[in-house]
mmCIF entry with sequence, helices, sheets and N, C-alpha, C, O atoms, coordinates in Angstrom:
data_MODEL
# 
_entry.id   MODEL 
# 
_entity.id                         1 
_entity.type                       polymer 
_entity.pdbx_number_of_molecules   1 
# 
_entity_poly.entity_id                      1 
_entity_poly.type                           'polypeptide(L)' 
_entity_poly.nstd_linkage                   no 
_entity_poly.nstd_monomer                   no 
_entity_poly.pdbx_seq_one_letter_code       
;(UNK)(UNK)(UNK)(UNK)(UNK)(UNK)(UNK)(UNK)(UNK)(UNK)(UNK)(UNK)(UNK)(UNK)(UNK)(UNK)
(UNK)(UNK)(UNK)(UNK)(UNK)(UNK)(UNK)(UNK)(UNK)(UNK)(UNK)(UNK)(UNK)(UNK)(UNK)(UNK)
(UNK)(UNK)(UNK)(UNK)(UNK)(UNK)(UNK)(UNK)(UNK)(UNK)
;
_entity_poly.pdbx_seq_one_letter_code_can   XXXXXXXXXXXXXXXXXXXXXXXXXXXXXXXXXXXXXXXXXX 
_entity_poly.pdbx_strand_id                 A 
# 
loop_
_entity_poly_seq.entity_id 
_entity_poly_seq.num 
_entity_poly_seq.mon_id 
_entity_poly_seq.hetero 
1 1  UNK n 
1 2  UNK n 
1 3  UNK n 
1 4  UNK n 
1 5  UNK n 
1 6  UNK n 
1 7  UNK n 
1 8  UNK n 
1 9  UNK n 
1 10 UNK n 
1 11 UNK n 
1 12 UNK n 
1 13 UNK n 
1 14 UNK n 
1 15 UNK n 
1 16 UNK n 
1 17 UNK n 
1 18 UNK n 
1 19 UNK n 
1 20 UNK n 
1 21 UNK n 
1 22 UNK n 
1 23 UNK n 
1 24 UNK n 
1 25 UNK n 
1 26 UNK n 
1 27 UNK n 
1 28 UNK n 
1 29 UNK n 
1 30 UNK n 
1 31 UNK n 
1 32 UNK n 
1 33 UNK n 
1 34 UNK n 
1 35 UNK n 
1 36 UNK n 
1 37 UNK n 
1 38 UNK n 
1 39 UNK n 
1 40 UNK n 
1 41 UNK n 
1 42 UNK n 
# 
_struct_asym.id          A 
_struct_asym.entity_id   1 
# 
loop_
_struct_conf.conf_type_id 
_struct_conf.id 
_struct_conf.pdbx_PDB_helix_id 
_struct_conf.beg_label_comp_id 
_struct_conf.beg_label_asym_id 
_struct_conf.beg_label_seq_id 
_struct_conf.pdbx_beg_PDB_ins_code 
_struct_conf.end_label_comp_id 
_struct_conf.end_label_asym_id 
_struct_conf.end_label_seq_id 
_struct_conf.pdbx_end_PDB_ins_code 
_struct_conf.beg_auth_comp_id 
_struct_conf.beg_auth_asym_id 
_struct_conf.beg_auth_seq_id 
_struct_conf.end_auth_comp_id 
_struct_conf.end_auth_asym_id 
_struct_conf.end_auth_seq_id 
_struct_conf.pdbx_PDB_helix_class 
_struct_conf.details 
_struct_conf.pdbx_PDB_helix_length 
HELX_P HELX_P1 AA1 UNK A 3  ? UNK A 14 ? UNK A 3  UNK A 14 1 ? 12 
HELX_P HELX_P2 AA2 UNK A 24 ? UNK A 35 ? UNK A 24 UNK A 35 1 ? 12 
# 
_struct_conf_type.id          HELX_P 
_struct_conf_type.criteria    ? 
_struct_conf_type.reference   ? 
# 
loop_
_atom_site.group_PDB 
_atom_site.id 
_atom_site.type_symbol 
_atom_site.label_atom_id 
_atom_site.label_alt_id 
_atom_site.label_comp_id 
_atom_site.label_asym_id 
_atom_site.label_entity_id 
_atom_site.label_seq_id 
_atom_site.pdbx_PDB_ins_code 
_atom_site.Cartn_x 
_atom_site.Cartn_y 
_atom_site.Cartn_z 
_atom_site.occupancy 
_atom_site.B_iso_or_equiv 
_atom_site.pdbx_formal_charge 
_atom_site.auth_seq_id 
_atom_site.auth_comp_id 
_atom_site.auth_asym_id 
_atom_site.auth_atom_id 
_atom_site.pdbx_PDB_model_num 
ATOM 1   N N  . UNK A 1 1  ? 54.571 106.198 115.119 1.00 0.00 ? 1  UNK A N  1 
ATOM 2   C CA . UNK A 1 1  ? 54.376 107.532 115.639 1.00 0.00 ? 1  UNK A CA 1 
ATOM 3   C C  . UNK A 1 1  ? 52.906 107.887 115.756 1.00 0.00 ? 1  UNK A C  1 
ATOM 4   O O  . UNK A 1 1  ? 52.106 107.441 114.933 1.00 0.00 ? 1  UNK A O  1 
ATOM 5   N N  . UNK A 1 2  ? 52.496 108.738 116.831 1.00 0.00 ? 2  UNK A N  1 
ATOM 6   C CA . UNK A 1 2  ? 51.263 108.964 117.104 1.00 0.00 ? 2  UNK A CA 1 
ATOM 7   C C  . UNK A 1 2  ? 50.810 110.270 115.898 1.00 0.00 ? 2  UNK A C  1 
ATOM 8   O O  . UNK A 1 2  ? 49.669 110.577 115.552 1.00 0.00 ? 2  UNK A O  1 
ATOM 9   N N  . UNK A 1 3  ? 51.819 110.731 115.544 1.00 0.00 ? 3  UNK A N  1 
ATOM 10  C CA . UNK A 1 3  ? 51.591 112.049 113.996 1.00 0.00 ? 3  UNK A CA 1 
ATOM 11  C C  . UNK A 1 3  ? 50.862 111.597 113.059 1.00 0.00 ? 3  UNK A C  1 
ATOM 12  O O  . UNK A 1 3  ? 50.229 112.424 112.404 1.00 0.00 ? 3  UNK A O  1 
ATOM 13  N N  . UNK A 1 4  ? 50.724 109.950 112.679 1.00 0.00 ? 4  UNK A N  1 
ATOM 14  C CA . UNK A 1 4  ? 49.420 109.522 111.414 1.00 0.00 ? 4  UNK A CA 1 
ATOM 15  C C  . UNK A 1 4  ? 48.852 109.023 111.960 1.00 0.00 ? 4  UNK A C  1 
ATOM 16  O O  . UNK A 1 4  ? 47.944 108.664 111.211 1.00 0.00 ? 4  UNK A O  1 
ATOM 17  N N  . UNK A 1 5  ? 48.587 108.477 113.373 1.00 0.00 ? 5  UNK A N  1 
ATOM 18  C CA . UNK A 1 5  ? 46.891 108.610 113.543 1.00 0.00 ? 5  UNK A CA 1 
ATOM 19  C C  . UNK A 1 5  ? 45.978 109.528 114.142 1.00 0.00 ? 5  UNK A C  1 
ATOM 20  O O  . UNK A 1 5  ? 44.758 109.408 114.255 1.00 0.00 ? 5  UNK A O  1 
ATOM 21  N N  . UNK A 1 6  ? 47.020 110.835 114.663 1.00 0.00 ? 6  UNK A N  1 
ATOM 22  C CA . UNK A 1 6  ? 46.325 112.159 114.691 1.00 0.00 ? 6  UNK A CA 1 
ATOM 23  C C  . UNK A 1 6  ? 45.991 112.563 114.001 1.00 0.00 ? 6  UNK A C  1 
ATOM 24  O O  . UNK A 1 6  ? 44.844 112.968 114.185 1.00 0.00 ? 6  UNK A O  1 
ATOM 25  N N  . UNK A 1 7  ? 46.888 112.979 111.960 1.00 0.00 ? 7  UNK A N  1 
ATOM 26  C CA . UNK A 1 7  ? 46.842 113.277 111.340 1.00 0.00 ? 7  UNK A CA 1 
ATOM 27  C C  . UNK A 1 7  ? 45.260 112.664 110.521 1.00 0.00 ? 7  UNK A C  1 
ATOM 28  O O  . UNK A 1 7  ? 44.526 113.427 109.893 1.00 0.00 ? 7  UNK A O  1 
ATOM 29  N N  . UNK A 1 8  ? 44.968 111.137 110.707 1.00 0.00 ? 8  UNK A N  1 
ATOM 30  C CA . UNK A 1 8  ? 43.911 110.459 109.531 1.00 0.00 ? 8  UNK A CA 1 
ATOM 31  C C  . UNK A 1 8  ? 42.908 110.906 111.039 1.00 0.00 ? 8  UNK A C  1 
ATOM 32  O O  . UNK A 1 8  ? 42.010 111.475 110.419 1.00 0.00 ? 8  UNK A O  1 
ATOM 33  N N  . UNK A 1 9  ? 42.659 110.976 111.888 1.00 0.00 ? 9  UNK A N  1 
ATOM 34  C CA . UNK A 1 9  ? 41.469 111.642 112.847 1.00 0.00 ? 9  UNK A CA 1 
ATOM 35  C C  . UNK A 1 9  ? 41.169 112.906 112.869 1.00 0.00 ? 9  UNK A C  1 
ATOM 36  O O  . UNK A 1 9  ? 40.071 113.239 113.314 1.00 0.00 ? 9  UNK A O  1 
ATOM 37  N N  . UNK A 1 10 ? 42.182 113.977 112.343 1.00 0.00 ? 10 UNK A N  1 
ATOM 38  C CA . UNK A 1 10 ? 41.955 115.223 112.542 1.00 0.00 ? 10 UNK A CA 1 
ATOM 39  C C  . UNK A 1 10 ? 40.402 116.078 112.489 1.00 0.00 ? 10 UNK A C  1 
ATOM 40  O O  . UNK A 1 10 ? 39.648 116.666 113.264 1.00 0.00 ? 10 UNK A O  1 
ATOM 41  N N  . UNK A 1 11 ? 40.493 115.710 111.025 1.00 0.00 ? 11 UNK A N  1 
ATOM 42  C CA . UNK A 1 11 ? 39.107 116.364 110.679 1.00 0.00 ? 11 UNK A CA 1 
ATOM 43  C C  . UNK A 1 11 ? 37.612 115.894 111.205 1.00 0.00 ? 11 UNK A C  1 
ATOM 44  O O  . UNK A 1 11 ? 36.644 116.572 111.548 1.00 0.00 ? 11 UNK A O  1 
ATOM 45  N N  . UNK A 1 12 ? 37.871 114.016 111.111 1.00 0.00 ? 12 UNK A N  1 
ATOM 46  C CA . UNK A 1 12 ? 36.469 113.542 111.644 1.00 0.00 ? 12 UNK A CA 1 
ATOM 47  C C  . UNK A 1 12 ? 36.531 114.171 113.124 1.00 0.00 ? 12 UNK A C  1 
ATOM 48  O O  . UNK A 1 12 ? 35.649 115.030 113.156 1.00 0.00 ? 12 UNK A O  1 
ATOM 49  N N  . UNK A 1 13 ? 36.999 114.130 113.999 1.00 0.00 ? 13 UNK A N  1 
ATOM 50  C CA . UNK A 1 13 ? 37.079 114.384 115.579 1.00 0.00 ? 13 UNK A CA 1 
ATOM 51  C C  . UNK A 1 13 ? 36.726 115.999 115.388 1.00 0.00 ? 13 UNK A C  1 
ATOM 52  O O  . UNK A 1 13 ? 35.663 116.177 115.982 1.00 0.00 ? 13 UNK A O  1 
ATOM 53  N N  . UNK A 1 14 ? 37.204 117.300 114.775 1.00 0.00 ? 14 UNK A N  1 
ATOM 54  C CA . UNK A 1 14 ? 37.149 118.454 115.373 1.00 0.00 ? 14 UNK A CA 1 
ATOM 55  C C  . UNK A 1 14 ? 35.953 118.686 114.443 1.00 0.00 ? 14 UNK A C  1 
ATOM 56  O O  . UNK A 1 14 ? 35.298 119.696 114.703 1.00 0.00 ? 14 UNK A O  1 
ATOM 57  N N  . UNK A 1 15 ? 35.560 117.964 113.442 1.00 0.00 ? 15 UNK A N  1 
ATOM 58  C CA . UNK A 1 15 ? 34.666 118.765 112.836 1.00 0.00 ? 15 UNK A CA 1 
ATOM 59  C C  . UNK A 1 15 ? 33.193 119.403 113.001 1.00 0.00 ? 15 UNK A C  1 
ATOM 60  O O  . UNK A 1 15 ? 32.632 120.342 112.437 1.00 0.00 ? 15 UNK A O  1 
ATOM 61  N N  . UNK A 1 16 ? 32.665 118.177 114.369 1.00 0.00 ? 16 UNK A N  1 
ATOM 62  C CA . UNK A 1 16 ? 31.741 118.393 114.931 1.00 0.00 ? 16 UNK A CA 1 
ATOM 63  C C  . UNK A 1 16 ? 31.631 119.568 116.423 1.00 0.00 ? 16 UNK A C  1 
ATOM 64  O O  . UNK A 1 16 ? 30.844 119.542 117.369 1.00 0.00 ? 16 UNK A O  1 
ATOM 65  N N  . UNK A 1 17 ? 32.460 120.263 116.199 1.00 0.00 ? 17 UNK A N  1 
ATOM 66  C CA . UNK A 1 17 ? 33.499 120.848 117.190 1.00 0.00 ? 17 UNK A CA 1 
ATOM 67  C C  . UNK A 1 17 ? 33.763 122.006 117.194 1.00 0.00 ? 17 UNK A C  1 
ATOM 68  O O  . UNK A 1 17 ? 33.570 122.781 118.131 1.00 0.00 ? 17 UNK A O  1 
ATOM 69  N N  . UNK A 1 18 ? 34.472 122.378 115.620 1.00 0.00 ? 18 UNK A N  1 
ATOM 70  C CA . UNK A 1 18 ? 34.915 123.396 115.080 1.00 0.00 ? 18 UNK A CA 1 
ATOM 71  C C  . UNK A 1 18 ? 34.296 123.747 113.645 1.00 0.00 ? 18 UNK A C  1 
ATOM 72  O O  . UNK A 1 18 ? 34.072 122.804 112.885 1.00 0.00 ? 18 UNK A O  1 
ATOM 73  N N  . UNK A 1 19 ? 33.937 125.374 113.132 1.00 0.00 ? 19 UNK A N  1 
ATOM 74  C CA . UNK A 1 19 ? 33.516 125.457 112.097 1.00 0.00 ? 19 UNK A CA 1 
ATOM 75  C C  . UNK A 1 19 ? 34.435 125.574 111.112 1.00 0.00 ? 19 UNK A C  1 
ATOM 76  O O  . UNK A 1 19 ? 34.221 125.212 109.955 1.00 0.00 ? 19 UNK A O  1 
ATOM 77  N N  . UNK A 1 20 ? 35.614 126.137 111.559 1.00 0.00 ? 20 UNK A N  1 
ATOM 78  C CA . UNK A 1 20 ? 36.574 126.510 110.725 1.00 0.00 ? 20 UNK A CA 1 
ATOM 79  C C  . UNK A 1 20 ? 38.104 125.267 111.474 1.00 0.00 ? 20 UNK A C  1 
ATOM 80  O O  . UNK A 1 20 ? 38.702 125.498 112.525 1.00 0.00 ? 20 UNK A O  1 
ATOM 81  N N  . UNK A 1 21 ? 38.319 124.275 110.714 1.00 0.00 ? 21 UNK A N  1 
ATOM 82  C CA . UNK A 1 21 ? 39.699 123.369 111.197 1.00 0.00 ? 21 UNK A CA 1 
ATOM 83  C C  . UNK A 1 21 ? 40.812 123.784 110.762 1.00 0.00 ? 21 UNK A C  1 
ATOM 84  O O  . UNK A 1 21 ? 40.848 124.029 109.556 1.00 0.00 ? 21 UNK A O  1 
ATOM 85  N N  . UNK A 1 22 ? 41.686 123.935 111.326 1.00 0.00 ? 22 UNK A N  1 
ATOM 86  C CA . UNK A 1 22 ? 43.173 124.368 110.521 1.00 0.00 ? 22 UNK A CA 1 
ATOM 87  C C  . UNK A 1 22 ? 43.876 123.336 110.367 1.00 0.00 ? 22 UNK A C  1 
ATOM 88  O O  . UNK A 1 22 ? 43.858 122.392 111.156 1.00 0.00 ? 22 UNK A O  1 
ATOM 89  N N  . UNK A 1 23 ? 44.839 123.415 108.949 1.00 0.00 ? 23 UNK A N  1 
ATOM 90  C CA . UNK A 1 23 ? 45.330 122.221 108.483 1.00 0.00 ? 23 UNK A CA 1 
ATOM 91  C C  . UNK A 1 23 ? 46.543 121.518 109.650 1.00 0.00 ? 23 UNK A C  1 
ATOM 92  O O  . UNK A 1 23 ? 47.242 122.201 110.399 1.00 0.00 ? 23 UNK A O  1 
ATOM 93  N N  . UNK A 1 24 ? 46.559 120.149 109.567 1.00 0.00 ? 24 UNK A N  1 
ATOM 94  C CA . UNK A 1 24 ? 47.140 119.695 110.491 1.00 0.00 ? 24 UNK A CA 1 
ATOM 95  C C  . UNK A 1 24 ? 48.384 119.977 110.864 1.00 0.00 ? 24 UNK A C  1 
ATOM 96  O O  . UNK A 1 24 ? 48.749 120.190 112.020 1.00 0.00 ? 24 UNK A O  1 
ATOM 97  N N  . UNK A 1 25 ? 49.147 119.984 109.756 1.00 0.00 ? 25 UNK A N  1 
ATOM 98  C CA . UNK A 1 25 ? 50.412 120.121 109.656 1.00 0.00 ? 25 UNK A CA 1 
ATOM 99  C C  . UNK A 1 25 ? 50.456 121.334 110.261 1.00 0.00 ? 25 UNK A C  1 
ATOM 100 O O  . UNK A 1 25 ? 50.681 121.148 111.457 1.00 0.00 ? 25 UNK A O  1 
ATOM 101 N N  . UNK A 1 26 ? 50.401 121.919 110.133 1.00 0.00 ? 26 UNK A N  1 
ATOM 102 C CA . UNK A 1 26 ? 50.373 123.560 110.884 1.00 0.00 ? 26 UNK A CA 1 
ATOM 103 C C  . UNK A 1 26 ? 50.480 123.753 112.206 1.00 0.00 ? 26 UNK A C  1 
ATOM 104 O O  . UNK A 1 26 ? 51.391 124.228 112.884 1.00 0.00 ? 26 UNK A O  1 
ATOM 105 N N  . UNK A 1 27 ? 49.001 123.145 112.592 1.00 0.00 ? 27 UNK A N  1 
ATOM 106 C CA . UNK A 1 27 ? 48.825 122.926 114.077 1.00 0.00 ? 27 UNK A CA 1 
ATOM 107 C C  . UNK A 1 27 ? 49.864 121.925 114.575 1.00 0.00 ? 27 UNK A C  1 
ATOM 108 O O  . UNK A 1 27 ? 50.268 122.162 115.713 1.00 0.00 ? 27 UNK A O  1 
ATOM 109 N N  . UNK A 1 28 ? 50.315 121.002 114.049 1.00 0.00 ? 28 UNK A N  1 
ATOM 110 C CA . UNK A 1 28 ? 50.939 120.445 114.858 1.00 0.00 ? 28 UNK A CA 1 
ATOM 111 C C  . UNK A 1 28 ? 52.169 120.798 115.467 1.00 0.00 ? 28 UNK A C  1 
ATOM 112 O O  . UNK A 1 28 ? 52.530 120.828 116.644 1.00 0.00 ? 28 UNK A O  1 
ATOM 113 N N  . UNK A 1 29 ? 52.847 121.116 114.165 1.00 0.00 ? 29 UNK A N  1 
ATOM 114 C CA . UNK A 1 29 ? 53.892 121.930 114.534 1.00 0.00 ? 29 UNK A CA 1 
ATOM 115 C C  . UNK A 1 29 ? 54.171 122.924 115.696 1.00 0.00 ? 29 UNK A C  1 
ATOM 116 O O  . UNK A 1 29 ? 55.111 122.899 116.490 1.00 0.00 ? 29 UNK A O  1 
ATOM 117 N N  . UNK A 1 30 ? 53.032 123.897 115.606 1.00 0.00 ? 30 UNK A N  1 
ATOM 118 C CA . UNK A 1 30 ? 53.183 124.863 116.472 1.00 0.00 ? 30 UNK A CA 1 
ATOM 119 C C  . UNK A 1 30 ? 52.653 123.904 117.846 1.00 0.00 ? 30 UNK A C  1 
ATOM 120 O O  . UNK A 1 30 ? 53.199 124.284 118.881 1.00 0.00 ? 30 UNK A O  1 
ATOM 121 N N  . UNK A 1 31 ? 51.981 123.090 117.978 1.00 0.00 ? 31 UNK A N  1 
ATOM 122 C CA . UNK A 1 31 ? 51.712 122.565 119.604 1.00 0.00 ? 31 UNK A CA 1 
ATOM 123 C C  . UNK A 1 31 ? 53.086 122.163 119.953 1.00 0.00 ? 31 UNK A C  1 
ATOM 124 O O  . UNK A 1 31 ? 53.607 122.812 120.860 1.00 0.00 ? 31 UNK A O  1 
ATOM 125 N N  . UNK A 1 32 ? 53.968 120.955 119.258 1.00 0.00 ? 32 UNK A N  1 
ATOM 126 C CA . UNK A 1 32 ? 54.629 120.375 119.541 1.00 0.00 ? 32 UNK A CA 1 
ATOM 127 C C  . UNK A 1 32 ? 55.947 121.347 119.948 1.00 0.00 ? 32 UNK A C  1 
ATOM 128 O O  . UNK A 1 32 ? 56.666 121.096 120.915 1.00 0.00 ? 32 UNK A O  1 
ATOM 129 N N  . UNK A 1 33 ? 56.137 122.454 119.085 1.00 0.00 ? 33 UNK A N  1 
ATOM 130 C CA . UNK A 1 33 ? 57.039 123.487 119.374 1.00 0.00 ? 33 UNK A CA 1 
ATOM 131 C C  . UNK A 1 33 ? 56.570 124.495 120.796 1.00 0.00 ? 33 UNK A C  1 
ATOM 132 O O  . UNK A 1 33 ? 57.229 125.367 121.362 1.00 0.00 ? 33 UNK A O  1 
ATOM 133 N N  . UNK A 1 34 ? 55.671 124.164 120.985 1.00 0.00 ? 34 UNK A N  1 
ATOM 134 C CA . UNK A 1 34 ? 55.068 124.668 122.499 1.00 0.00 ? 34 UNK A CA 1 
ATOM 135 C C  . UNK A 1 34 ? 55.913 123.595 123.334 1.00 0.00 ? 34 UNK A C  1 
ATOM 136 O O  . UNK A 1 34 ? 56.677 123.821 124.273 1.00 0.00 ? 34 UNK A O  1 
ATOM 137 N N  . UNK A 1 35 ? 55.608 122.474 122.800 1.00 0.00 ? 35 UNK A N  1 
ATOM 138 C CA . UNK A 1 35 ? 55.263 121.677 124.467 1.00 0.00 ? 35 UNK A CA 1 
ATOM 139 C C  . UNK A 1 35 ? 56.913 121.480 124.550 1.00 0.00 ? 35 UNK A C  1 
ATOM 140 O O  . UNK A 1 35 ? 57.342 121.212 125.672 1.00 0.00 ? 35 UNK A O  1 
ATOM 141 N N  . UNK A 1 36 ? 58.048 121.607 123.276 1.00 0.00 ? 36 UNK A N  1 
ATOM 142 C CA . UNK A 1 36 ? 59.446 121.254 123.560 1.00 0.00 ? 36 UNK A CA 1 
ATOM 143 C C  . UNK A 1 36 ? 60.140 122.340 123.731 1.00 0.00 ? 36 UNK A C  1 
ATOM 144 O O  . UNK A 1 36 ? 61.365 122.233 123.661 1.00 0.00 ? 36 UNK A O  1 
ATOM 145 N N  . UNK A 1 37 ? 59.552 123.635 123.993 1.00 0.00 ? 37 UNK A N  1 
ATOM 146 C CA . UNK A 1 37 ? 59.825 124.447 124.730 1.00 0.00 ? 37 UNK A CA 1 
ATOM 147 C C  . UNK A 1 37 ? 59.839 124.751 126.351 1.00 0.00 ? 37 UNK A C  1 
ATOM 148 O O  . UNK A 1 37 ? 60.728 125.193 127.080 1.00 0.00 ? 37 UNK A O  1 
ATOM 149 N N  . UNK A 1 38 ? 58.222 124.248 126.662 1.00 0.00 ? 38 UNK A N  1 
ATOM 150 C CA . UNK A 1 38 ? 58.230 124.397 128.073 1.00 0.00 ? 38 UNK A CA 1 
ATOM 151 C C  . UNK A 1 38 ? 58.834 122.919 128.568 1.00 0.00 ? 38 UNK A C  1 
ATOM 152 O O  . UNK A 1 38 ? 58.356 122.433 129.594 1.00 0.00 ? 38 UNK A O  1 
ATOM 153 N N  . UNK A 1 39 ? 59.665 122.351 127.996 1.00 0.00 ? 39 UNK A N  1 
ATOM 154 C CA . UNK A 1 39 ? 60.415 121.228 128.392 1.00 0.00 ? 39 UNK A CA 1 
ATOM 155 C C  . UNK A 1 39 ? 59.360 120.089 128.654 1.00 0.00 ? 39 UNK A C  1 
ATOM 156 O O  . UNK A 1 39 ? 59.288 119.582 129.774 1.00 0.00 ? 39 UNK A O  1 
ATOM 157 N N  . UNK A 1 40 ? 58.607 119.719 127.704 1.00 0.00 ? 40 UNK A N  1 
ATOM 158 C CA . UNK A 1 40 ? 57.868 118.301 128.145 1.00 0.00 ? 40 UNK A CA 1 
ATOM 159 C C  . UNK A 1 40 ? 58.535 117.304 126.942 1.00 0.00 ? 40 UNK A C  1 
ATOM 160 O O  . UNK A 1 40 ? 58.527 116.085 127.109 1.00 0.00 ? 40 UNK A O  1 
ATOM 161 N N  . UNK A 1 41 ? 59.248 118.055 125.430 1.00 0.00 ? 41 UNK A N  1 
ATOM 162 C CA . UNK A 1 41 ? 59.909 116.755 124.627 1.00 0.00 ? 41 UNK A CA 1 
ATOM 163 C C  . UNK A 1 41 ? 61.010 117.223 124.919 1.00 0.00 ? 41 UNK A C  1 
ATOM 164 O O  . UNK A 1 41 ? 61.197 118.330 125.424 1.00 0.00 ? 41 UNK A O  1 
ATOM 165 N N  . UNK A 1 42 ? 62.046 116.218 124.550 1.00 0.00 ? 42 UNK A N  1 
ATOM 166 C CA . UNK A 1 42 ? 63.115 116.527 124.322 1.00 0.00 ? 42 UNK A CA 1 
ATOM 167 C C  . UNK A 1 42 ? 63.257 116.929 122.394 1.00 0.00 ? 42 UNK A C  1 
ATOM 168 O O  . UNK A 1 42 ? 64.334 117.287 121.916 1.00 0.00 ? 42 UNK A O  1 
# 
């Protein structure tokens, strides 16, 4: 699954990026509950 190697990149990738990162689990959830709403997962 692509969820642990988003998860072990999270922080190095946004940190230069973002001052404040929100924990992954969180975010992910809510994207993924976006995108299987507007019908892109099943």
């Amino acid at each position: 699954r692509k969820e642990t190697r988003f998860k072990k990149l999270w922080k190095i990738r946004l940190s230069s990026q973002m001052t404040s990162i929100p924990e992954f689990g969180q975010a992910y959830r809510v994207v993924h509950r976006e995108f299987r709403q507007a019908g892109l997962f099943k």
